[in-house]
N, C-alpha and C positions, 0 to 999 in steps of 0.2 A: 504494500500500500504506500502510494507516494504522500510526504509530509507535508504540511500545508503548512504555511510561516503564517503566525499570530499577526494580527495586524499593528499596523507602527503605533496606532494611538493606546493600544494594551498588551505594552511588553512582558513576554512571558515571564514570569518570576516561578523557579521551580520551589515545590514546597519542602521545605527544610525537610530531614530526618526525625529532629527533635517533635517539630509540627503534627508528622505523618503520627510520632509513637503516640502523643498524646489526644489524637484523635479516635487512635485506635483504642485507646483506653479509655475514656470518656465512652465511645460506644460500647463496648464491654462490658462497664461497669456498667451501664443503661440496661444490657441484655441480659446480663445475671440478676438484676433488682428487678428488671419483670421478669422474668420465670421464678423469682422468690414470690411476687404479685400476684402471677396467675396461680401460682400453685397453692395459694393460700386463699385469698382475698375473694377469689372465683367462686371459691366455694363457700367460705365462709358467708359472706352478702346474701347469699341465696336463703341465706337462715336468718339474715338480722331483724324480719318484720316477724318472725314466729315467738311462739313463747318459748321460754328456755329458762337455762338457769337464773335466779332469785338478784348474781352477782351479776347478768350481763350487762354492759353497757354504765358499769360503777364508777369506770375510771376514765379520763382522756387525755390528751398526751401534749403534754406543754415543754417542746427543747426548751433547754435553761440557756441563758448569754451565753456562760461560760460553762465550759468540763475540764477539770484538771487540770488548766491551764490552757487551752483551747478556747477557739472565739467562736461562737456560733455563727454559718456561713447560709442564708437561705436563699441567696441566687447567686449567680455563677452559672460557668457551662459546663459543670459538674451536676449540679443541680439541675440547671435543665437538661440534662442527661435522664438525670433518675429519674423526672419524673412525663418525660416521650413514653418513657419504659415502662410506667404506670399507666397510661391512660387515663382515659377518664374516671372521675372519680366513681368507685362501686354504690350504688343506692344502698343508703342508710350508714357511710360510712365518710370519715374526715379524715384523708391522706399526710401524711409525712415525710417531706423529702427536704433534708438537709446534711449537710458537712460542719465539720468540728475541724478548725487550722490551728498552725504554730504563729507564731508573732511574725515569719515572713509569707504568711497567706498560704503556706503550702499544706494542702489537705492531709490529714491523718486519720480522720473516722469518716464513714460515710453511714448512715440512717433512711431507711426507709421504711414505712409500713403504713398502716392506719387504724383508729379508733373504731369504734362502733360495737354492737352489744350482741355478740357471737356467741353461737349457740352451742358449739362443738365440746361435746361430753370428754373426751379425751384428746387433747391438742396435740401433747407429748406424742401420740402416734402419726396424728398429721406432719408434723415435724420432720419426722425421720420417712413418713412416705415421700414428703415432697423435695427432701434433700436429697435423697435414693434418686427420683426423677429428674434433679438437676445433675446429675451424675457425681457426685461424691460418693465412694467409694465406703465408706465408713460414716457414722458420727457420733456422737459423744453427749451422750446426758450430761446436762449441768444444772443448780445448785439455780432456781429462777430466781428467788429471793424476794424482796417484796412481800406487801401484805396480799397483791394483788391476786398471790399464787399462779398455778398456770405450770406452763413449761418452756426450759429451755434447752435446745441440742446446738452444736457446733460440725460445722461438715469442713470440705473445700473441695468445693466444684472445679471444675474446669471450666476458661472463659477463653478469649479468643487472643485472650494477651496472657495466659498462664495461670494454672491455678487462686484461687479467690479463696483467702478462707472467711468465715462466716457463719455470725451466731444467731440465731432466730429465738424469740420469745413467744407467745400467744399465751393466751387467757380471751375470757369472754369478755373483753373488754381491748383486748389490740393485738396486733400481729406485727411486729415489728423484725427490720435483717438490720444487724450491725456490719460492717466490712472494715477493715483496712484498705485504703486505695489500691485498684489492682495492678497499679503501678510501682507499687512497696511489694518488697520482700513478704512471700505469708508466714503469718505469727503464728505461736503455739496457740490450739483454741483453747486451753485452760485461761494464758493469758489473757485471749480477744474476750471468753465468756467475762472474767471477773470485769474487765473494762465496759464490758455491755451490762453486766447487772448494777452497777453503780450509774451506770447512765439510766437505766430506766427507775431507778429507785428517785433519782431527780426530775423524772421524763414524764412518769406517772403519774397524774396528782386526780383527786377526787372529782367527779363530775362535773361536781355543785358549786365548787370551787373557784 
């Protein structure tokens, strides 16, 4: 195929490596938090107008400024990443899509999920089916903590930029994926859980509230 020269008024500017990597992880991270989305959120919705447990819909989910030192980040093209990869938001439910940075703006937590008063008698099993479907290989009960109760497991998918790992929570009250960018090294999921239970114990707060 013969090349065709750009024309003079819009000189081709090739796009950097650095550019390419980070698009390519931005969409990544996009496609791992919706298959954490659908795998959950699909189902869960479909239950939010029925009756269910006494606790559903007890609690809703307010990111704090700050975590650990960390600044609370709600747009960005990180953020809008996560949340292409959501969709629209499920009926009967209030989405969560933000990042947690260092003091030079560079991402180190990623958050996704949402609120709403889910019906699911045993979450802890959804957990580990929908992690199995995203392809993690294993995953690991942990310690949800909270009065919220509920459950929480640790997998690491595979994503199209390298392994992701990733902890999920649910209760009848939210479904949330914590990540480390998938552009970081992946962490031990004991570590990434305890960083994720201490975030949702902030994260979490009473309805009515």
């Amino acid at each position: 195929m013969n090349e065709i020269d750009p024309p003079a008024a819009f000189p081709y500017r090739p796009v950097s490596p650095a550019r390419r990597r980070r698009g390519r992880f931005l969409g990544a991270a996009g496609t791992v938090l919706a298959l954490a989305a659908a795998a959950f959120l699909g189902r869960w919705a479909v239950n939010a107008a029925l009756a269910g447990p006494e606790d559903a819909g007890r609690y809703r989910l307010a990111p704090p400024a700050s975590f650990q030192g960390l600044a609370l980040q709600e747009t960005g093209p990180r953020v809008d990443a996560i949340k292409r990869g959501q969709g629209a938001p499920k009926k009967g439910t209030s989405p969560v899509a933000v990042v947690y940075a260092d003091q030079a703006g560079t991402a180190q937590l990623v958050v996704s999920g949402a609120a709403g008063a889910f019906t699911d008698e045993d979450p802890g099993h959804v957990l580990v089916r929908g992690l199995h479907a995203m392809g993690a290989d294993g995953t690991t009960p942990q310690d949800a903590g909270t009065p919220a109760g509920g459950a929480m497991q640790c997998g690491t998918p595979a994503s199209g930029a390298g392994p992701v790992t990733m902890c999920m929570w649910a209760d009848h009250s939210s479904v949330v994926t914590v990540t480390v960018p998938v552009e970081h090294e992946p962490v031990a999921p004991d570590a990434l859980a305890a960083r994720a239970r201490a975030l949702r114990a902030a994260m979490e707060v009473p309805a009515e509230s």
